[in-house]
C-alpha positions, 0 to 999 in steps of 0.5 A: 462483551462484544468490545472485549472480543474486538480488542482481542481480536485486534491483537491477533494476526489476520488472514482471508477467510478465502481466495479471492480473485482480481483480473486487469491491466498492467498501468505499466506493462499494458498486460492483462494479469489475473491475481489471486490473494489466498489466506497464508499461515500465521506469521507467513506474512505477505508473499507474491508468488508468479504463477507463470514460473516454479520453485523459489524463483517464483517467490517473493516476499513483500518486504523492503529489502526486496525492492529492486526499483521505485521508479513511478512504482515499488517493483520488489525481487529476488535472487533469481532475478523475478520481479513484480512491480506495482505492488503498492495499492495492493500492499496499501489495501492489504494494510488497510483491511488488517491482513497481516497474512496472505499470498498473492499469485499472479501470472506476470510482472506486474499487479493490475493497476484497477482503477488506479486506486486500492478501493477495488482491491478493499473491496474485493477483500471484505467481499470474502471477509478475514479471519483473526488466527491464533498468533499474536500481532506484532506492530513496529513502536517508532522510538525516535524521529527518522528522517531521509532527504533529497532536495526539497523532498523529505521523509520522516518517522516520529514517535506517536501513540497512534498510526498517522500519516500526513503528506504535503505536496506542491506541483505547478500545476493549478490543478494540483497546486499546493495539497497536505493532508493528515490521517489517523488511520484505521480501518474505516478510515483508510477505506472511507478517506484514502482508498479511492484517491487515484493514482495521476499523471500529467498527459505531457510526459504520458509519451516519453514515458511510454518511450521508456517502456512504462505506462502503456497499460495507462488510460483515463479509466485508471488514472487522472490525467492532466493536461496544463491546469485542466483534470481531463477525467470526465467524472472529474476528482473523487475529492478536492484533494485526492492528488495529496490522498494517493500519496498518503495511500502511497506511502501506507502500501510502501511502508507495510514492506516493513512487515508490520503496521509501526506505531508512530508518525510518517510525514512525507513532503513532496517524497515518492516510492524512493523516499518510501524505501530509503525511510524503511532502510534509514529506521531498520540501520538504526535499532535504537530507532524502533522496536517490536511490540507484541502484541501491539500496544493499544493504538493497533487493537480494537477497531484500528487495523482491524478488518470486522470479519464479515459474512462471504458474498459472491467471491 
């Protein structure tokens, strides 16, 4: 009887139970941001709303055609020329959790970077718990291969029965050096796996990039940062891989832009947030490439993509 009720659940769309509330730094801005996730209606899907602007100019829905920018972050806009940016581990956590519904209101232009990683924004979401609402979920089926290139980097969808992600990458540094790593991702395994994976950097470019307006909200307590073939974090990685693991968590918030989970393969080589995008806008071109199932097929119900609702702690 319990299995059945999960099943169901799992093809119905997901919201918080409550708001719940995050404060930090901007990674790029350096600005203190306090951010807000609210349960939303079904169907709403998820929106970023500025709480320091009013009517449409300070609403921005989470979708690939909104993005405005993916240089070291995915920044998304709209009409009226309102941006936020850093939007991915929040994306990536809310995809993670199962949320297919919310509002996310925060008072600048860009979402705290935490950690650097989206296990405090996991956490913070099973802290209040979700709740399934009645409407059918829709995933996105990939029916044939898709792929964007740039060089040596790549991006490629391919049909698949599950939700997967795989990543490989290669940096001259020791530290880093050559990494891949594959995920069927759920639930439990995007929270045990891939949430805790930090974002990095390398301390040799930290001053231009600082020149340039960016990372100036950067620190060892939100990155790992490298210096030649040394990680100069003092507790050192979280795991062995975690460089590879952040752009799998990387890649899941970028591609949740698409409005739904997509049954199928991502394989990225050596791509980033720009690649990410191009994906989405090279697979949407292309209707034969893709469909919508609702509700989804068996490979988003029962525990996949589903957030076990949960008894609300201290919010």
């Amino acid at each position: 009887m319990a299995q059945n009720r999960i099943k169901t659940e799992g093809m119905l769309q997901r919201t918080l139970a409550k708001p719940v509330r995050c404060s930090g730094v901007g990674l790029h801005t350096g600005a203190t941001v306090t951010l807000t996730i609210s349960p939303a209606e079904p169907n709403t899907g998820i929106v970023f709303r500025r709480t320091d602007l009013s009517g449409p100019a300070a609403v921005i829905p989470a979708r690939w055609d909104h993005v405005v920018d993916t240089k070291l972050c995915t920044v998304i806009g709209n009409a009226h020329g309102t941006t936020i940016g850093t939007i991915e581990h929040l994306m990536s956590a809310l995809a993670g959790c199962g949320v297919d519904n919310a509002v996310v209101a925060l008072d600048n232009i860009e979402v705290p970077i935490m950690d650097g990683s989206a296990a405090p924004f996991v956490e913070a979401i099973e802290r209040v718990g979700t709740v399934s609402q009645n409407a059918p979920r829709r995933a996105i089926r990939i029916l044939k291969p898709v792929t964007v290139t740039e060089g040596n980097k790549s991006a490629t969808f391919t049909p698949d029965h599950t939700t997967g992600f795989s990543f490989e990458i290669d940096f001259a540094s020791k530290a880093i050096a050559q990494q891949s790593h594959e995920v069927e991702l759920d639930a439990e395994t995007f929270r045990d796996e891939i949430s805790a994976a930090r974002t990095f950097g390398f301390l040799h470019e930290v001053e231009g990039l600082r020149k340039m307006g960016l990372a100036r909200g950067g620190s060892l307590d939100n990155a790992v940062v490298i210096s030649g073939d040394e990680v100069m974090n003092e507790g050192g990685l979280r795991f062995d891989d975690e460089f590879v693991r952040h752009k799998i968590l990387d890649a899941v918030g970028d591609l949740y832009l698409a409005g739904a989970m997509f049954v199928g393969h991502f394989h990225g080589v050596r791509s980033g947030h720009a690649l990410n995008n191009q994906l989405l806008r090279a697979l949407f071109a292309d209707t034969s490439a893709w469909c919508y199932e609702t509700p989804p097929s068996t490979a988003l119900s029962g525990a996949a993509w589903h957030a076990t609702e949960r008894l609300a702690v201290v919010a």
